[in-house]
Steps between C-alpha positions, in 0.01 A plus 500: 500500500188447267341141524292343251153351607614233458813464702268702762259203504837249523601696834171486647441126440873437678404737774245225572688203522653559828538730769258783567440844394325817562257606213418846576174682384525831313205687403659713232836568282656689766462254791577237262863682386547560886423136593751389222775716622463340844614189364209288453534245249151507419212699526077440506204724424250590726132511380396699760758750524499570158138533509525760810745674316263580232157540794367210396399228768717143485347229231308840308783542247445419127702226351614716207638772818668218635658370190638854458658523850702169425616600187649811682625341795728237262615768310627717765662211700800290442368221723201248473174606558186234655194618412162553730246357254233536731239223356636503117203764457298249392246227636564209263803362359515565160466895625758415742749366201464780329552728777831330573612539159477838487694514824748304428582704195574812683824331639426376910706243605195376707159498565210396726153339466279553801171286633335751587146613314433821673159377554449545911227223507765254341828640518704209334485337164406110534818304518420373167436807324792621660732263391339523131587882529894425633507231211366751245793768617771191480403446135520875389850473725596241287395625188707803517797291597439425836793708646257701726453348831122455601385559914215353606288634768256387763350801664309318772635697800493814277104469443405358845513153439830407713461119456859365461420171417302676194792718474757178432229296319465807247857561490589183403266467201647819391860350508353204309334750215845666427537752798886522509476691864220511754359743706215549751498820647374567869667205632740615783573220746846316524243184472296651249815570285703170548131311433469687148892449410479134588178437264635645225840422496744458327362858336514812649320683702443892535437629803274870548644681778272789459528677857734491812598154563699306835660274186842624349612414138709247683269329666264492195748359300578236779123420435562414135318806374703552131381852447356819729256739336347824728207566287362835490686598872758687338266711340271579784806539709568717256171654506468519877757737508384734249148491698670587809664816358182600257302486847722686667534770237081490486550610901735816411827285605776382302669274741430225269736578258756422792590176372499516103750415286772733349412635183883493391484177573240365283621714240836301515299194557328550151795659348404863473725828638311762633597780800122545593 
């Protein structure tokens, strides 16, 4: 089956009206295809995982890289995609507008706005200027038919300010300047979760589960949570595993190759026949 954007953007904006779902993380085409043959009804990028894949640091790659990276990841998928906007690559709003124009014309299905400056002395955007920045993304939404669905994002916990009452306060002005889903990454807590879902409700709420967690899908769900991201753990999982058997190999041992996948079976996996 090959959807249109457009019916891709219709599924993801049912997938949020009840229930919840896993929103997996690839990095690249290949663990995107892999993801999709899993079953999952809709995949997210990763900003940092792409940006490892290519040996750059998270929050280093160029907007123009990134736009590139979505356009490839729709077109090799049959599924929605959410973008990782980072900050809109820009400071102020009109620079944010623009940037969401240009993403939304490469086909996601989604797409996030963070608070976050990357300044270390003051890590978040006022609560003004960020709203002004979500508002500026809902108009160039909305001006290209409004079909894409906009995430907003407090990064409080993510930059060391894990103030929850912050958290929900900027959350909520976020829902109020067009955010159709919310998200604050870091929190982790049954009470920090049910707090966040309560304040913004009745829209949903995405939940990072970036790293071992006590919390099943179940039990997330039972929380309210509509939708379960993993951020960049896939790829360093993914990465972790690689390191092990590179370091290994770097000792004269090959031990790490112990648990890697089949190569017949990724070549059936991608659809190619080969004996070696």
């Amino acid at each position: 089956m090959s959807r249109s954007i457009a019916e891709k953007r219709a599924i993801f904006r049912t997938l949020h009206e009840q229930g919840c779902f896993v929103i997996p993380n690839p990095w690249d085409v290949g663990s995107a295809r892999y993801l999709q043959g899993l079953g999952f009804k809709a995949l997210a990028t990763t900003s940092s995982g792409f940006a490892w894949s290519l040996a750059h640091a998270d929050n280093t790659v160029s907007r123009g890289m990134i736009l590139a990276h979505l356009r490839d990841m729709v077109a090799a998928t049959d599924v929605p995609i959410n973008a990782d906007f980072e900050s809109g690559y820009a400071n102020d709003p009109e620079g944010v507008a623009q940037s969401v124009r240009l993403a939304v014309e490469t086909g996601v299905a989604g797409l996030s706005i963070e608070d976050s400056t990357g300044d270390a002395a003051n890590p978040l955007y006022s609560v003004d200027v960020a709203v002004a920045r979500l508002q500026a993304a809902r108009r160039a939404i909305d001006a290209a038919g409004g079909d894409t669905l906009l995430v907003g994002r407090a990064e409080n916990f993510f930059v060391g300010r894990p103030d929850l009452d912050d958290t929900i306060a900027r959350l909520k002005a976020y829902a109020q300047a067009g955010a159709d889903c919310l998200y604050a990454p870091g929190i982790s807590t049954r009470a920090q979760i049910a707090a966040v879902v309560a304040a913004v409700a009745p829209k949903p709420v995405n939940l990072l589960v970036g790293s071992a967690s006590e919390l099943t899908v179940q039990e997330i769900a039972e929380l309210g949570v509509r939708r379960i991201s993993v951020g960049g753990a896939l790829a360093r999982s993914a990465w972790g595993g690689f390191m092990r058997a590179a370091e290994s190999l770097a000792e004269g041992r090959f031990d790490g190759f112990a648990t890697a996948a089949s190569g017949q079976k990724l070549n059936g996996i991608f659809g190619v026949s080969s004996s070696t």
